[in-house]
C-alpha positions, 0 to 999 in steps of 0.5 A, a space after each residue: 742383579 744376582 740372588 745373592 746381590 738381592 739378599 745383600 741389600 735387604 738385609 742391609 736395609 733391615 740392619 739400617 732399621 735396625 740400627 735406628 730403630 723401629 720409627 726409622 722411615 724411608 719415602 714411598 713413589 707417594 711421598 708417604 714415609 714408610 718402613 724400608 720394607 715397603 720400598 724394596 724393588 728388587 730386579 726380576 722380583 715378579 719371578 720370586 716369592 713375595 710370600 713363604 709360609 714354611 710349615 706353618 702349625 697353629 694350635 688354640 687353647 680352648 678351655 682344656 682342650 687344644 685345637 689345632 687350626 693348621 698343620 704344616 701349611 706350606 706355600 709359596 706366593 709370587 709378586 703379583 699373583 692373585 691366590 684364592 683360599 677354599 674350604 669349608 668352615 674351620 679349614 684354617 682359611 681365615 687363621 693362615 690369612 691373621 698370619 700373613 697379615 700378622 695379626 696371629 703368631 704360628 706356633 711353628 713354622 715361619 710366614 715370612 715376607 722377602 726373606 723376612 719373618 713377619 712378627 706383627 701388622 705393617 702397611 705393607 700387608 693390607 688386609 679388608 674384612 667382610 665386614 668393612 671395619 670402616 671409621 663410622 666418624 669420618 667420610 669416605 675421603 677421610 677414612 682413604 687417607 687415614 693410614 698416609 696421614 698417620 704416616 706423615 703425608 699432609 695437605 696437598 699431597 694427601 688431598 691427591 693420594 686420596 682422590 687417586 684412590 678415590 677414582 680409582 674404586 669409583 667413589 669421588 662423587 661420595 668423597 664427603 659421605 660417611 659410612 652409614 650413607 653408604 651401601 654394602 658394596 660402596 663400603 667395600 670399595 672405601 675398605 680396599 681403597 684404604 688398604 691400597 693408599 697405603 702403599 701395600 703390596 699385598 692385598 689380604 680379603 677375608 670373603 669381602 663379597 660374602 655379604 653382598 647380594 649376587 648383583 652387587 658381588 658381581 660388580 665388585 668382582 669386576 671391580 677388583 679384577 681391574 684395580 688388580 690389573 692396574 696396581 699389580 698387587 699381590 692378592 690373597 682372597 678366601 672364598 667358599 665360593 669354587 666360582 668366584 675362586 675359578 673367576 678371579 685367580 691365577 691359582 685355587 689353593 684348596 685347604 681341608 679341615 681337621 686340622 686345616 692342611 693345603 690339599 691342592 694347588 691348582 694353576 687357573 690358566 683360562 684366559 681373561 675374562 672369564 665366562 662362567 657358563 664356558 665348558 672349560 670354566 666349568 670343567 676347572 669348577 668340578 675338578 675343583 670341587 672334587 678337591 673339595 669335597 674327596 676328603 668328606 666322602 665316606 671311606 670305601 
């Protein structure tokens, strides 16, 4: 199927939705009703880009003043790829990551996915927090299956969706636990599962681990690497951390602040898995940090 023959049948899926409107549905592999963009399968589609930020600015009003969080981010993600974010505090990590989930607007430039601008959330944009945001009042099962019932998936069908994703982050045994009986690590794999039985094809983690004592943070940056493997979805992680960036991606994408701009792009091509006291792990470290920290030294 030819580029052109790709972009026929996208835009006449958005004409479709268009037409019925915005509570036209389509079925999912799952059985979930969904808006057509998330079941888009485009032949070679690994190859193109899921994501394009082109020349994307963002700039807040602070009482008076303007502040501006981005200046012409431009960036291309492929399906499938695993990108870390780093930079310091105020780069823009976090506002370029709103964007993509379309929680933001950019004040110029276009975030779009396929082709298509994103001008607001959708299941097809998952995006965990570092702080969980996990309904207190329902259980473990029930906080999984909330999006696929809101989306029309009932009984038997959403019971096996749930336990699926259950299983796969580990917490089948604690189905019927609620969030406050749960530990940090165990709320952050209900928050991914939550995302991921959505059917989305773009996994958005805002320093999930930060708050994670270094034991738990390792076991779940395992965790995540094999989920990863096993779905293939398209991971975008910000970080402060230039070891767990190294660790996880295929790609270090460094930002630096004043206002945030992508500095480097950086291909991580170290076989898996990854040895942190390896010479060539650390040498891709230091490079890494050197991107980082360049813009911060003193001028000569």
């Amino acid at each position: 199927m030819s580029d052109a023959e790709d972009l026929a049948n996208l835009a006449a899926r958005v004409a479709e939705r268009q037409l019925h409107g915005p509570d036209f549905t389509v079925p999912t592999r799952s059985g979930i009703r969904a808006q057509p963009l998330t079941t888009i399968d485009l032949e070679g589609t690994r190859a193109k880009s899921i994501l394009s930020i082109d020349h994307v600015c963002k700039r807040f009003s602070v009482g008076t003043q303007t502040v501006e969080a981005l200046r012409d981010a431009t960036l291309e993600i492929s399906k499938g790829e695993f990108v870390c974010l780093i930079g310091a505090s105020g780069c823009g990590k976090s506002t370029l990551l709103r964007i993509i989930a379309g929680f933001e607007s950019a004040t110029s430039g276009t975030a779009s996915m396929y082709g298509t601008p994103i001008k607001g959330p959708g299941p097809e944009r998952g995006m965990v927090f570092q702080d969980y945001a996990l309904f207190p009042w329902l259980t473990v099962r029930e906080n999984i299956a909330f999006g696929p019932k809101q989306r029309g998936l009932l009984g038997a069908g959403l019971r096996d969706h749930a336990a699926r994703y259950m299983d796969m982050v580990g917490l089948t045994k604690f189905s019927d636990y609620f969030p406050q009986q749960l530990s940090g690590g165990m709320k952050q794999r209900v928050a991914i599962a939550r995302v991921l039985a959505n059917d989305c094809e773009v996994l958005l983690m805002d320093e999930p681990f930060g708050a994670l004592d270094a034991l738990t943070r390792e076991k779940l940056q395992q965790d995540l690497l094999d989920i990863w493997t096993k779905t293939q979805v398209t991971v975008i992680f910000v970080t402060h951390s230039v070891e767990e960036a190294v660790l996880l991606s295929n790609r270090v994408v460094v930002m630096t602040a004043g206002p945030g701009r992508i500095e480097h792009d950086t291909p991580i091509s170290l076989t898996r898995p990854r040895d942190v006291s390896a010479p060539d792990f650390n040498a891709m470290r230091r490079g890494i940090t050197q991107f980082l920290s360049s813009h911060l030294a003193p001028p000569g």
